[in-house]
C-alpha positions as CSV (number, residue, x, y, z in Angstrom):
1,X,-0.1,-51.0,-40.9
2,X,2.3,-47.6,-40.8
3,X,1.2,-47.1,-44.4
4,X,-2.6,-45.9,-42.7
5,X,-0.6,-43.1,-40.9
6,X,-2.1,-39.8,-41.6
7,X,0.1,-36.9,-42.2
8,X,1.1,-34.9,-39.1
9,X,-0.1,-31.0,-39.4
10,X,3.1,-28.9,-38.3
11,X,3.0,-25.8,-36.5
12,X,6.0,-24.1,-35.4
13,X,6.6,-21.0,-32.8
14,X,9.7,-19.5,-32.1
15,X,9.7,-18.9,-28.6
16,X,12.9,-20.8,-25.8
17,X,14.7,-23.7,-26.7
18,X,13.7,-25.8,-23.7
19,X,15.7,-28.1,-21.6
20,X,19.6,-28.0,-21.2
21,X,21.3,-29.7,-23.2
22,X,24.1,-31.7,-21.0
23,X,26.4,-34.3,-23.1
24,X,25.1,-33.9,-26.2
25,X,24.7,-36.7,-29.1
26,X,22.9,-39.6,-29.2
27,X,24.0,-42.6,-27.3
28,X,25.3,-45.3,-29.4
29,X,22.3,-47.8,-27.5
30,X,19.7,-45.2,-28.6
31,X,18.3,-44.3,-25.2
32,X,17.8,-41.6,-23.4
33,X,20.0,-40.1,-21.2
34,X,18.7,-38.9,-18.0
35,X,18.0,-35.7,-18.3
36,X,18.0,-32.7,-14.7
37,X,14.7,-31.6,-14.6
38,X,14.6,-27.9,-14.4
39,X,14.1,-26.1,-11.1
40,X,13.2,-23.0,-12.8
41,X,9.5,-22.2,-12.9
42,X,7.9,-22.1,-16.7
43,X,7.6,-18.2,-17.4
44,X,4.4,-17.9,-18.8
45,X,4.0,-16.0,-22.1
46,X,1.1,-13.6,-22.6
47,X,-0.9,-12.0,-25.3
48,X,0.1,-8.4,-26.2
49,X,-2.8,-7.3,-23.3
50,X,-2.1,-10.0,-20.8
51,X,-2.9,-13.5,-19.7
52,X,-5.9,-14.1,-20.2
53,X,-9.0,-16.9,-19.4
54,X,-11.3,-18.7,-21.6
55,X,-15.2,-17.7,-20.9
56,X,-18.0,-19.6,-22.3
57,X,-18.6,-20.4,-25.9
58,X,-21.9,-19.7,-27.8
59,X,-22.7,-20.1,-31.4
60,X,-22.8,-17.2,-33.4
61,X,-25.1,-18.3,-36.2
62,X,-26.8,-20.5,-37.7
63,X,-25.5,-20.0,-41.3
64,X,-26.2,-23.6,-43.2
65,X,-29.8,-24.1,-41.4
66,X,-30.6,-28.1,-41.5
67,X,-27.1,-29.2,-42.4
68,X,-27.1,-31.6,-40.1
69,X,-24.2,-34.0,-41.2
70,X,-20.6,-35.0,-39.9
71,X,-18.3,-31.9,-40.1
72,X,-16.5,-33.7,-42.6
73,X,-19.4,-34.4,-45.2
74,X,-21.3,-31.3,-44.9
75,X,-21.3,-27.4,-45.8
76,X,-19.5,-25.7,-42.8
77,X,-16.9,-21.9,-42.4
78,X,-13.9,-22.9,-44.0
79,X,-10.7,-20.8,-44.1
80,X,-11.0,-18.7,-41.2
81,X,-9.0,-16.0,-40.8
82,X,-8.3,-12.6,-39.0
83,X,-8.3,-9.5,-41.1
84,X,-8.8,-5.7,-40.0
85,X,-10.1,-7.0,-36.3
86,X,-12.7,-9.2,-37.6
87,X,-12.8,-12.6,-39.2
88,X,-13.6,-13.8,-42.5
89,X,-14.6,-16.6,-43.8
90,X,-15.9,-18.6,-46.5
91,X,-19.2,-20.1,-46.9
92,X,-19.8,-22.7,-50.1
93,X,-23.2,-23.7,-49.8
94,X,-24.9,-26.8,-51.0
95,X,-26.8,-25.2,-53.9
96,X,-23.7,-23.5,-55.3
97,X,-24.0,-20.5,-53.6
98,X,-20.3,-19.2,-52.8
99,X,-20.0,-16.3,-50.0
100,X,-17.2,-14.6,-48.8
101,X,-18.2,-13.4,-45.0
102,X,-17.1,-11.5,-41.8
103,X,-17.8,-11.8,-38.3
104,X,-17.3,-9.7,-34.8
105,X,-18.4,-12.5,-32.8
106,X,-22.4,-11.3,-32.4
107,X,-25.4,-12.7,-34.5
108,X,-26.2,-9.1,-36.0
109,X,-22.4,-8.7,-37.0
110,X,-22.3,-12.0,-39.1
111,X,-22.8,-11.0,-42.4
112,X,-22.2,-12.1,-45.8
113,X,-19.5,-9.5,-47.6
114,X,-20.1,-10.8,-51.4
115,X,-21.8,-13.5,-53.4
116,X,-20.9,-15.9,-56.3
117,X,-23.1,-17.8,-58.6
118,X,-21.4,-21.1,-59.6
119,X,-21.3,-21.4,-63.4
120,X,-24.1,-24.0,-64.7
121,X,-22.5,-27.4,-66.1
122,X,-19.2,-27.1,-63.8
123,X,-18.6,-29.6,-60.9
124,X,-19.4,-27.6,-57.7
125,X,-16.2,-28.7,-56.5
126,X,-14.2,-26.6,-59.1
127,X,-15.7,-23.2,-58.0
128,X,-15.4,-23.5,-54.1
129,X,-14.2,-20.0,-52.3
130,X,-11.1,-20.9,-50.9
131,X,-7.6,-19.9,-49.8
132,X,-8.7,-16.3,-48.0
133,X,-4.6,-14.8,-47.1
134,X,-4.9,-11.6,-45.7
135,X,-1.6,-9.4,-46.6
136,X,-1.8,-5.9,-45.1
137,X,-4.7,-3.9,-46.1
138,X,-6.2,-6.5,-48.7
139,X,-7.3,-10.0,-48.3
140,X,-6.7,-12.3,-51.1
141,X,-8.7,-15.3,-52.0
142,X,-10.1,-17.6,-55.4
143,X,-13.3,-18.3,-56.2
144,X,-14.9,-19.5,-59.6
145,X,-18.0,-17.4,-61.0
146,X,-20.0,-17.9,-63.9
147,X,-18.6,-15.2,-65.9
148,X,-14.8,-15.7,-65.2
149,X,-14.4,-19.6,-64.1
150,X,-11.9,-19.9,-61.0
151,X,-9.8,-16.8,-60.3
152,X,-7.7,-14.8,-57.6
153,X,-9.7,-12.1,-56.2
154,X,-9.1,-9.1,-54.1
155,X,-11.2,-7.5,-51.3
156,X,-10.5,-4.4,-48.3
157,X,-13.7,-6.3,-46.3
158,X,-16.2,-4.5,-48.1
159,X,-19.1,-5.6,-50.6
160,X,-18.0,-2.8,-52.9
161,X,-13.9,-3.4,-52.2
162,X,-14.0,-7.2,-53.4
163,X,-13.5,-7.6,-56.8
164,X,-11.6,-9.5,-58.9
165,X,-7.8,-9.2,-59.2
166,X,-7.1,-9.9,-63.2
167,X,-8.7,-12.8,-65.3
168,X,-5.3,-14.6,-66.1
169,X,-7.6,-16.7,-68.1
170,X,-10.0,-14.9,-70.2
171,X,-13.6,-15.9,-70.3
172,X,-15.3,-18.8,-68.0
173,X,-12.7,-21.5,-68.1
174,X,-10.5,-20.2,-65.0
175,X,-6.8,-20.1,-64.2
176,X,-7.1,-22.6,-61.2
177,X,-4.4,-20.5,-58.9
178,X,-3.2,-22.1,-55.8
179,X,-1.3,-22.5,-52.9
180,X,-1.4,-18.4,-51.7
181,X,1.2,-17.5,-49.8
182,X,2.6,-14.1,-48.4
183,X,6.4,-14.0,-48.9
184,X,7.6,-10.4,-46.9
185,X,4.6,-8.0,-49.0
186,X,4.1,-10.1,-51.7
187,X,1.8,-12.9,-52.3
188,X,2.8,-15.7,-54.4
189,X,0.5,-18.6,-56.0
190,X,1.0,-21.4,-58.6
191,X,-1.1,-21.9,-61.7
192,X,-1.9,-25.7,-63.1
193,X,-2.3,-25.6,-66.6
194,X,-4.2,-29.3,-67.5
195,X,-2.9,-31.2,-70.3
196,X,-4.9,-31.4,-73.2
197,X,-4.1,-34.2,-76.0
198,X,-1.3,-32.9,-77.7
199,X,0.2,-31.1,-74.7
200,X,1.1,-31.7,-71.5
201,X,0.4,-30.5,-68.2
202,X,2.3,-28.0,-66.8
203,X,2.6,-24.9,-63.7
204,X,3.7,-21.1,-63.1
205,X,4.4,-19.2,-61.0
206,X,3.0,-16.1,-59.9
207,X,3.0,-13.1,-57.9
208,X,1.4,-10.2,-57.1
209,X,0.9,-6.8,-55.1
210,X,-2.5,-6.6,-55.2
211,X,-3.0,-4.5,-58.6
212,X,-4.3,-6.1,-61.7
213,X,-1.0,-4.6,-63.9
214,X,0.9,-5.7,-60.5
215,X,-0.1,-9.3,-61.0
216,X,2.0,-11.1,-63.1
217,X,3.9,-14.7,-63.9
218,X,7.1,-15.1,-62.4
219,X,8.4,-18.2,-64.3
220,X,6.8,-21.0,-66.3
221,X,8.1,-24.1,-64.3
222,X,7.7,-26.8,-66.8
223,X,6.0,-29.5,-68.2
224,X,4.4,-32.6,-66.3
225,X,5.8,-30.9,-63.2
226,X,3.7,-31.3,-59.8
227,X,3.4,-28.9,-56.4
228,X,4.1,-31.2,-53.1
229,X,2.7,-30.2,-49.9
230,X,5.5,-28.8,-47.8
231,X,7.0,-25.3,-47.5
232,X,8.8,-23.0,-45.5
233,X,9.6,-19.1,-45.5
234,X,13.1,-17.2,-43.7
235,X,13.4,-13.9,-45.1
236,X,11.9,-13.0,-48.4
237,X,12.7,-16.3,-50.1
238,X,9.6,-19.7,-50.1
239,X,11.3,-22.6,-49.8
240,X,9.1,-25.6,-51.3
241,X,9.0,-29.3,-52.4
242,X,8.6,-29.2,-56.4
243,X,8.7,-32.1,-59.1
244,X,9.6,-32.0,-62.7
245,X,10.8,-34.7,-64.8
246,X,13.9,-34.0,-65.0
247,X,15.1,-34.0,-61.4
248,X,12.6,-35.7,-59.6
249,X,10.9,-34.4,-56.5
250,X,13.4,-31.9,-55.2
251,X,14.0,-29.2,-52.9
252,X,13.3,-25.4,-54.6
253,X,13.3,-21.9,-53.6
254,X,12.1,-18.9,-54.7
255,X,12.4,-15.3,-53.5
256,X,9.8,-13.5,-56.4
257,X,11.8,-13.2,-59.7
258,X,12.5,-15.6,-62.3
259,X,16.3,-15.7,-62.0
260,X,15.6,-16.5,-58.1
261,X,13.3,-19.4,-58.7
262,X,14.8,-22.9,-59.1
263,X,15.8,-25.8,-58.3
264,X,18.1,-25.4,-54.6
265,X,20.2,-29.1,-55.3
266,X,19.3,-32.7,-57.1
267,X,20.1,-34.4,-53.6
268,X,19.2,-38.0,-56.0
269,X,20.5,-37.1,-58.9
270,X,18.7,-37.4,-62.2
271,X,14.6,-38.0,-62.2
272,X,15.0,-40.5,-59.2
273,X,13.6,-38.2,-56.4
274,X,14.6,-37.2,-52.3
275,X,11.1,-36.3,-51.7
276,X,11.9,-33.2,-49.4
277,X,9.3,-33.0,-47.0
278,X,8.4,-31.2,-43.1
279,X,10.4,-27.9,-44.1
280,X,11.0,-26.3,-41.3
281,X,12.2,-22.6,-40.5
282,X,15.3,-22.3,-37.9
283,X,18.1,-19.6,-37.5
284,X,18.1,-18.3,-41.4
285,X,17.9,-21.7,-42.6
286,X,15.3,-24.4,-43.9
287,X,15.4,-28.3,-42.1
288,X,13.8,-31.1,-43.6
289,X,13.5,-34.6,-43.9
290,X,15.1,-36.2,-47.2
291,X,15.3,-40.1,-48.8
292,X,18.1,-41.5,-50.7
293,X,18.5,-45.5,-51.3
294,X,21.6,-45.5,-49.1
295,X,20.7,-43.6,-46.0
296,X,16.8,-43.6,-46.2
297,X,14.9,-40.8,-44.6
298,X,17.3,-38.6,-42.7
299,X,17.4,-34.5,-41.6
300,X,18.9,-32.1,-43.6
301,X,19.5,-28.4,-43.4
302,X,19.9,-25.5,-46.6
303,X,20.8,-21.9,-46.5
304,X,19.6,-21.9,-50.1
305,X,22.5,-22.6,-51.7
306,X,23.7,-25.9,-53.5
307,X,27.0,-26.0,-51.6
308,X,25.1,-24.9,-47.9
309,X,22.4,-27.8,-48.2
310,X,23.9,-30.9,-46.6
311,X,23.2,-33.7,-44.5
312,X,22.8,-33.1,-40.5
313,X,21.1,-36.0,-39.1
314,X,20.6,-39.8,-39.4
315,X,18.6,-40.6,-36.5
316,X,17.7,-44.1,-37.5
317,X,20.5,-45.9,-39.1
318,X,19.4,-47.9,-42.6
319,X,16.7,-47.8,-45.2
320,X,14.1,-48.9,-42.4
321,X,13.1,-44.7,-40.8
322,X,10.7,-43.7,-43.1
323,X,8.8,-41.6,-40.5
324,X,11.5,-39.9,-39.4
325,X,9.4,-36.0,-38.7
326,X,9.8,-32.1,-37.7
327,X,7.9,-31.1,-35.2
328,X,8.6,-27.8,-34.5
329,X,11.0,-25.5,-32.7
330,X,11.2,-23.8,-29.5
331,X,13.9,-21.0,-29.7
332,X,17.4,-22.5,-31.5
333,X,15.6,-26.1,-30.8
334,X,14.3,-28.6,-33.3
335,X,12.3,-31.2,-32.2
336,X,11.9,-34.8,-34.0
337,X,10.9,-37.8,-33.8
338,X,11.4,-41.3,-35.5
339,X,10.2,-44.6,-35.3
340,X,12.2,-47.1,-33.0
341,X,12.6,-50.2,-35.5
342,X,12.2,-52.6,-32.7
343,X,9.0,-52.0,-31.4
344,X,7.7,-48.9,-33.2
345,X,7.4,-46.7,-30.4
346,X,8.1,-43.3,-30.7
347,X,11.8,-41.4,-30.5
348,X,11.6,-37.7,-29.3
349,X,14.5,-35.9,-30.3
350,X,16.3,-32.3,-29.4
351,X,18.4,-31.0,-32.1
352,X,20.2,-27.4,-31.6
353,X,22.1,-25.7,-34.6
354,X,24.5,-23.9,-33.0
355,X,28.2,-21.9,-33.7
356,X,30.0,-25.2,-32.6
357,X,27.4,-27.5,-35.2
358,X,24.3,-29.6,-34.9
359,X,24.3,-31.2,-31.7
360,X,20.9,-33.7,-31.5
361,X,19.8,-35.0,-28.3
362,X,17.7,-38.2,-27.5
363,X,14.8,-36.6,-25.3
364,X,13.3,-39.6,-24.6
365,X,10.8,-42.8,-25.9
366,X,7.2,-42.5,-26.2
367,X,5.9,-46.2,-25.7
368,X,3.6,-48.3,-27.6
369,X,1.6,-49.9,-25.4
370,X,0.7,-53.0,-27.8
371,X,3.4,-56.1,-28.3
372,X,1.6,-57.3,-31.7
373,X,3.4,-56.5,-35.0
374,X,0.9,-54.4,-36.6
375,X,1.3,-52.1,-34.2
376,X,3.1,-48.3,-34.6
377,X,3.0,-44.9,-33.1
378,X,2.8,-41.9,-35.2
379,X,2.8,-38.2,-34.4
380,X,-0.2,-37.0,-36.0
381,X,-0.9,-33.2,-34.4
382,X,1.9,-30.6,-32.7
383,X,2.0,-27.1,-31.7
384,X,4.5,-24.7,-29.2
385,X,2.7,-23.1,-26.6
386,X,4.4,-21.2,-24.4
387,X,8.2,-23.3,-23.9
388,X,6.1,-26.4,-24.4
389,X,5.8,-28.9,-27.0
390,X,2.7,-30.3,-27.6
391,X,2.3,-33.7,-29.6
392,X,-1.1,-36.1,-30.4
393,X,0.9,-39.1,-30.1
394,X,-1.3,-41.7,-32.5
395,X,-1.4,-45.5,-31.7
396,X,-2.1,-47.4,-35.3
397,X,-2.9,-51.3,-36.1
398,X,-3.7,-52.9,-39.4
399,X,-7.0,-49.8,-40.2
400,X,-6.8,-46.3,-41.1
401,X,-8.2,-45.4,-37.8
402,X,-5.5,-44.9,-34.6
403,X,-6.5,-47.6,-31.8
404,X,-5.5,-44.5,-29.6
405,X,-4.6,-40.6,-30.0
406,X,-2.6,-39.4,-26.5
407,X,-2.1,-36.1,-25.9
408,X,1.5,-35.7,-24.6
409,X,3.6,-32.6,-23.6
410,X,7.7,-32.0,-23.6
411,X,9.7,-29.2,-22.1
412,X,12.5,-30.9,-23.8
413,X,13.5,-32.9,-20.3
414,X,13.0,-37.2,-19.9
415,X,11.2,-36.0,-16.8
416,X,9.3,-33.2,-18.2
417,X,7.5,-35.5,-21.2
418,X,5.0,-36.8,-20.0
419,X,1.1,-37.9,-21.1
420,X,-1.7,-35.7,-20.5
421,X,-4.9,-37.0,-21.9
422,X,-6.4,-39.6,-23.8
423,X,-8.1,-40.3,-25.9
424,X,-8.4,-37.4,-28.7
425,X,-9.9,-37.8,-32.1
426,X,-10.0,-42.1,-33.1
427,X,-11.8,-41.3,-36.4
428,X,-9.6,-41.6,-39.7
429,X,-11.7,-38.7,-40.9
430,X,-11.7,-36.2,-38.4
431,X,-8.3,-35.4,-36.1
432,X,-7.9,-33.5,-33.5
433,X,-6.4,-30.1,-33.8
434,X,-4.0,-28.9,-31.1
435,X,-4.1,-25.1,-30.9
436,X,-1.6,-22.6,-29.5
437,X,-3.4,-19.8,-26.8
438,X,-1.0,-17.8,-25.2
439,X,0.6,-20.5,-23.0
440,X,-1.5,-23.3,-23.4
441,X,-3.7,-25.1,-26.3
442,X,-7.1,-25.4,-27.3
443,X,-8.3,-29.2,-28.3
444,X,-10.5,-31.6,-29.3
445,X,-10.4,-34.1,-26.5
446,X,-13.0,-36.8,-25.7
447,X,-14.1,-39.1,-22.5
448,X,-16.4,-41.4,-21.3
449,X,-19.4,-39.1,-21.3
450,X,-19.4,-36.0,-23.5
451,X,-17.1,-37.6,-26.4
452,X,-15.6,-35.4,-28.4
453,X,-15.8,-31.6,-26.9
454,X,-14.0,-28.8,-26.2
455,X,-11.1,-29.2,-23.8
456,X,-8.1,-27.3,-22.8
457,X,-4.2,-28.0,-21.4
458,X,-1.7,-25.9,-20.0
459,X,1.2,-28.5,-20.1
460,X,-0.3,-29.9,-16.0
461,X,-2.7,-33.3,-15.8
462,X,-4.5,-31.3,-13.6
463,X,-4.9,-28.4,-15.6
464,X,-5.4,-30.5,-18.5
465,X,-9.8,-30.0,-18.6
466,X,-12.7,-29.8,-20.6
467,X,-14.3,-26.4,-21.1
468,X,-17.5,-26.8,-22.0
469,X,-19.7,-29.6,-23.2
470,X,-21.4,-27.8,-26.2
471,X,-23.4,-31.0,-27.4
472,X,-24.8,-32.7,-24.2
473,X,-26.5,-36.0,-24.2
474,X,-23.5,-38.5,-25.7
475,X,-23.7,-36.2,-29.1
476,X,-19.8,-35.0,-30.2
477,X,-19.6,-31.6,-30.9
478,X,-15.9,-32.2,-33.2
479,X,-14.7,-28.3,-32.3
480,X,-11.9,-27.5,-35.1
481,X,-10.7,-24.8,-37.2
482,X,-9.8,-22.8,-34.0
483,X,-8.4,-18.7,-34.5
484,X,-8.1,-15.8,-32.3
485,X,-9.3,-12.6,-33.4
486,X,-8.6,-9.8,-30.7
487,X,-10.7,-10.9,-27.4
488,X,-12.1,-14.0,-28.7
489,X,-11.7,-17.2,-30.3
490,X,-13.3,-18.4,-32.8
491,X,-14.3,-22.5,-34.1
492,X,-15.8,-24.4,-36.3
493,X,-18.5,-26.9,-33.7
494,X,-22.3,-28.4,-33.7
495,X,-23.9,-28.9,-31.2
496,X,-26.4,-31.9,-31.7
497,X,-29.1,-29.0,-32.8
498,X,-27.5,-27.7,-35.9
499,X,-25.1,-28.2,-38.3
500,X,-21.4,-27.4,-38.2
501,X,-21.6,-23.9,-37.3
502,X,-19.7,-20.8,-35.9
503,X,-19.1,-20.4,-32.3
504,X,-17.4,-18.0,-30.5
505,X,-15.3,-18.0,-26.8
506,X,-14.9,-14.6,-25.5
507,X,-11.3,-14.2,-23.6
508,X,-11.5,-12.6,-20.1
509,X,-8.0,-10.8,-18.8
């Protein structure tokens, strides 16, 4: 049932809008035009020193010795990220051992930057070293210690650099800041203050520059209020989906002050809710997906103001379009996709804001290959690499796990969307990622032999390959968390020997 659909990850990349766009609008049968292909040749994009070639991968180190367990249930790097030409990462070990660490892709360069001992009597869970955002010169992240609870830290990449940024909460309890994010050369977080029993739960905000006396709250946003997962950033201002009891779940902003943090527009009026959700960054404003009782889930746009945030888009006529999502954009080019209410394939949609309005083109259908009524399709995974769109189309019945997860690819043509592999990722716990590399992705792909290993596509079936098989013998290696740093990429694998560990794929020119 569609209610087992997991959550597509969104990625977005500014890069050309795609296809033409001849007789735009959406025909009144809700099919597909046909669409010219394009008799240019795809221009392919580069990295800042050229195209270049994945080598082989090797494991870096073996950091969690005998942790053999699915990546999902054991210790693994979390939170990889580049910062000063190396990467960092966090380590939370079994035993309660919380490292922050850095790599330059060798064994010997692997090391751990700074420890933290998890206070005795707290769930382990509660002092995990999370949430590493470089910004500039300084990479922020939280972490709980014994003597300070859960707090934002600072570090330059050094053992003697890290330290921590101000105890908002004095003494072992913790502040519990969240959600980091880097708004222009700021870095903003919320704060959940639990309820106790004679008062009620509530959050800040926060921001801060990287000083202790620079770190301060921005705005107390209520009681009983609660943080939704969606957000999206144009200029200095974080758009994000917020709920208070008052209006609901609603679309707010905030550029960094308290007189410019609030609420953007009650879209339902009163403490029903519109439940804003795939923000999405195009042309100086914010799209997104929004539910009322008379239209259901249709696209909207905001320049931030109450009077600029309107409806653009109702792809799916009715209450029934619940799935309607963002996918991304390629240049002035959203892409979508909905549901089709009569046998749950999949919609692929073109929308362009331009200086004559929102003009939104039918692309064309992905198809659901099964005729029984428990069966949908879902968009689980997409990413823009070069002028491609990338999708993991999933295939879902009556259980949490996909029947089927196709990779498919879109230059924003009905001829130029077409499949490229399948399967990916079946599990309900582990999905594949789709990762951007110059002008083609990274993935976790599987076949008949090698399961789940590390593949690659450049937008071609026959350039749509598996790289390397890193745990031989019918064992799945589940290659995720995928991040270039300089000349190599670096991922999260195991390879049947040990545990999920670093690896490392150089990049040749």
């Amino acid at each position: 049932m569609r209610r087992w659909r997991g959550m597509a990850m969104l990625c977005s990349l500014a890069l050309g809008c795609g296809g033409p766009l001849p007789d735009e609008g959406i025909q009144e049968d809700g099919r597909s035009r046909a669409s010219s292909p394009s008799e240019q040749e795809e221009v392919e994009l580069t990295a800042e020193w050229g195209r270049v070639e994945p080598g082989t991968a090797r494991l870096v180190k073996d950091i969690f010795p005998m942790a053999h367990t699915p990546p999902w249930h054991g210790p693994e790097p979390e939170s990889l990220v580049a910062f000063r030409g190396k990467l960092y990462f966090a380590a939370n070990f079994e035993d309660g051992r919380r490292e922050l660490w850095k790599s330059d892709g060798t064994t010997a360069g692997t090391v751990p930057v700074k420890r933290f001992l998890a206070p005795s009597g707290i769930p382990l869970y509660s002092t995990t070293l999370t949430e590493l955002t470089p910004l500039g010169s300084r990479l922020f992240f939280v972490v709980g210690d014994e003597t300070h609870g859960r707090e934002l830290w600072v570090s330059d990449g050094t053992t003697g650099g890290t330290r921590l940024l101000k105890d908002i909460t004095p003494g072992p309890e913790g502040s519990e800041p969240y959600r980091l994010t880097v708004v222009g050369n700021t870095l903003l977080f919320f704060r959940y203050i639990p309820g106790t029993d004679t008062t009620p739960s509530r959050h800040e905000l926060w921001r801060s520059n990287g000083t202790e006396a620079g770190t301060v709250r921005v705005k107390d946003l209520g009681p009983e209020t609660a943080l939704i997962y969606s957000q999206a950033i144009v200029g200095n201002t974080l758009f994000f989906a917020f709920s208070d009891l008052e209006h609901g779940t609603e679309l707010w902003k905030t550029d960094g002050t308290e007189a410019g943090t609030g609420l953007v527009t009650d879209i339902v009026p009163g403490a029903n809710s519109s439940y804003p959700f795939h923000l999405t960054a195009l042309g100086g404003r914010v799209f997104f997906t929004a539910t009322d009782p008379v239209h259901g889930t249709t696209v909207w746009r905001t320049d931030g103001t109450a009077a600029g945030t309107e409806r653009v888009a109702d792809l799916i006529p009715g209450t029934d379009n619940e799935y309607v999502q963002l996918l991304g954009t390629i240049g002035g080019c959203l892409y979508l996709a909905a549901p089709d209410p009569s046998d749950q394939s999949t919609r692929l949609y073109r929308l362009k804001d331009g200086t004559a309005g929102i003009h939104v083109k039918l692309v064309t259908t992905l198809p659901n290959p099964y005729s029984d009524p428990d069966a949908s399709t879902y968009i689980t995974a997409s990413t823009v690499a070069g002028r491609k769109l990338f999708l993991a189309l999933g295939i879902y019945g009556s259980g949490p796990a996909p029947r089927d997860v196709q990779l498919w690819v879109t230059d924003g043509t009905d001829s130029g969307t077409k499949p490229l592999h399948s399967p990916l990722s079946t599990s309900d716990e582990f999905g594949s990622t789709l990762y951007a590399l110059d002008g083609r992705i990274l993935f976790s792909g599987a076949d008949g032999e090698a399961g789940l290993e590390l593949w690659e596509s450049d937008g071609t079936v026959r350039g749509t390959r598996q790289l390397q098989d890193i745990a031989p013998g019918g064992t799945w290696s589940y290659p995720h968390s995928f991040i270039r740093v300089g000349s190599k990429v670096f991922f999260v694998a195991q390879d049947g020997v040990h545990g999920s560990e670093l690896w490392v794929m150089p990049l040749r020119r």
